[in-house]
Steps between C-alpha positions, in 0.01 A plus 500: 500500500246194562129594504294302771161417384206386697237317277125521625247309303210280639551215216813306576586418102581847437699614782711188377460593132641836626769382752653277157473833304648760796806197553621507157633864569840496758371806572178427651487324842108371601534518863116389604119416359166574649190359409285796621479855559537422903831292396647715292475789760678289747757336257622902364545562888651220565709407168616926455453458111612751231198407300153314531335380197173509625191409371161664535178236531676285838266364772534652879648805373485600172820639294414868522439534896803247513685779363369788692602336790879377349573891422388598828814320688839642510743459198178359338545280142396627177217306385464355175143442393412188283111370372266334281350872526541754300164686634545917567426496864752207516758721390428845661457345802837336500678758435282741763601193764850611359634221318804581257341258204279324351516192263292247372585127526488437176832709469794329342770350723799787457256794496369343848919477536518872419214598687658382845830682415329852339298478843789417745716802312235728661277565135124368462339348154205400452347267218533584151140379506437728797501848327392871607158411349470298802561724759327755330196330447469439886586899592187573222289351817712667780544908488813615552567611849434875635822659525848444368709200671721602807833654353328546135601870503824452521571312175665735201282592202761248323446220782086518499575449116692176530255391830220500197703328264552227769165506563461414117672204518800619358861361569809708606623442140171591307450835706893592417406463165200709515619757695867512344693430784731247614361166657753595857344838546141307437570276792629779699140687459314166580697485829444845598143441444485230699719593802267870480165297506629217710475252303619146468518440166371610147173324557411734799566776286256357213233431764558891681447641123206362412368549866549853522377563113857578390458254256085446381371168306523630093677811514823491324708706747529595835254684644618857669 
C-alpha cells in the first residue's frame, strides 16, 4: 500500500528537504504542500491524504488548530506532528488536538521514514525525546477531570491495568513482558480499550488516563 503525505511547513527549504527524504521510500507518495495552517486545511480536503506531516509555529493558522480542523472532516488524515519545539504545552496540546505523533525535525531520515509508515498502520509514537515526563509535567498544572471518562467502567480489572501501562509509555512488547503474556493478546486488550472508550488511537488513551487521574504525575502505578 502507498501512503499519501501532505507536507505543511511555512519555510520552503524544508518541505523540500522533506519531499527528497519522503521520495526515497516507493512506499511513500507526497501528494501536496502548504505553506500555512489555512493551506494545509484546504490541501488535506482537497488532496484526501493518508498522512500530514504538519508542523506547529505556521502563519494564518497555526499547526495545532490546522489539525483540529483536518480531524474534523470525514475520513480525516492522521497527523504527524514535526518542530523545533519540544516545549510541554507543545506536546499535550497536540495530542489533545488529536494528532497520532509527534517528532522533532532534527529526527534522522528513516526514523522520519518509519514514522510515516508506524502512523499510516493506524499506531502513534512520539519522540524518544518526548517522554511521559513531559506530559506529566503539564497534567501537574491541570487536575484531572471530575469523573471517570465515558465508557471507563466498562474496561476489565486486566484492561484498566494495561490502559495504565499505556499510559506509562510502555509498548505492546514491554507490557507482555511485564505482565507475562503474549504480545497478540496485548494488542487485543489495547483495542478493546480503545473501541470501549472510543478512541482513535493509543495516544487518546494516554491523554484519557492522565485526564481522568487513572494515571497521576510520580506514582508508579495506576491509580484505582
Amino acid at each position: 500500500m502507498t501512503v499519501s503525505v501532505l507536507i505543511a511547513d511555512d519555510q520552503v527549504l524544508v518541505r523540500t528537504g522533506f519531499r527528497m527524504i519522503l521520495e526515497t521510500d516507493p512506499g511513500i507518495r507526497v501528494v501536496a504542500e502548504a505553506g500555512d495552517g489555512a493551506q494545509a486545511v484546504d490541501a488535506g480536503k482537497r488532496a484526501r491524504p493518508d498522512i500530514v506531516l504538519m508542523d506547529i509555529r505556521m502563519p494564518v493558522l497555526d499547526g495545532l488548530e490546522a489539525t483540529r480542523r483536518l480531524l474534523a472532516i470525514s475520513r480525516p488524515p492522521r497527523v504527524l506532528i514535526l518542530t523545533t519545539f519540544d516545549l510541554d504545552e507543545y506536546v499535550f496540546d497536540a495530542l489533545v488536538a488529536g494528532a497520532s505523533g509527534f517528532l522533532l525535525k532534527d529526527v534522522a531520515p528513516e526514523q522520519l521514514l518509519d514514522a510515516i509508515h508506524t502512523i499510516a498502520h493506524g499506531e502513534s509514537l512520539l519522540a524518544p525525546s518526548i517522554t511521559r515526563r513531559l506530559i506529566e509535567a503539564y497534567v501537574r498544572d491541570h487536575p484531572p477531570a471530575v469523573g471517570p471518562a465515558p465508557g471507563l467502567e466498562q474496561l476489565t480489572t486486566r484492561e484498566h491495568e494495561i490502559l495504565g501501562l499505556v499510559a506509562r509509555g510502555l509498548s505492546n512488547a514491554e507490557i507482555a513482558e511485564q505482565l507475562v503474556l503474549s504480545p497478540l493478546t496485548v494488542k487485543t486488550h489495547v483495542a478493546r480499550i480503545l473501541d470501549k472508550l472510543n478512541l482513535r488511537d493509543r495516544i487518546q488513551a494516554v491523554v484519557v488516563a492522565y485526564e481522568t487521574g487513572i494515571v497521576r504525575p510520580g506514582s508508579k502505578q495506576p491509580h484505582r
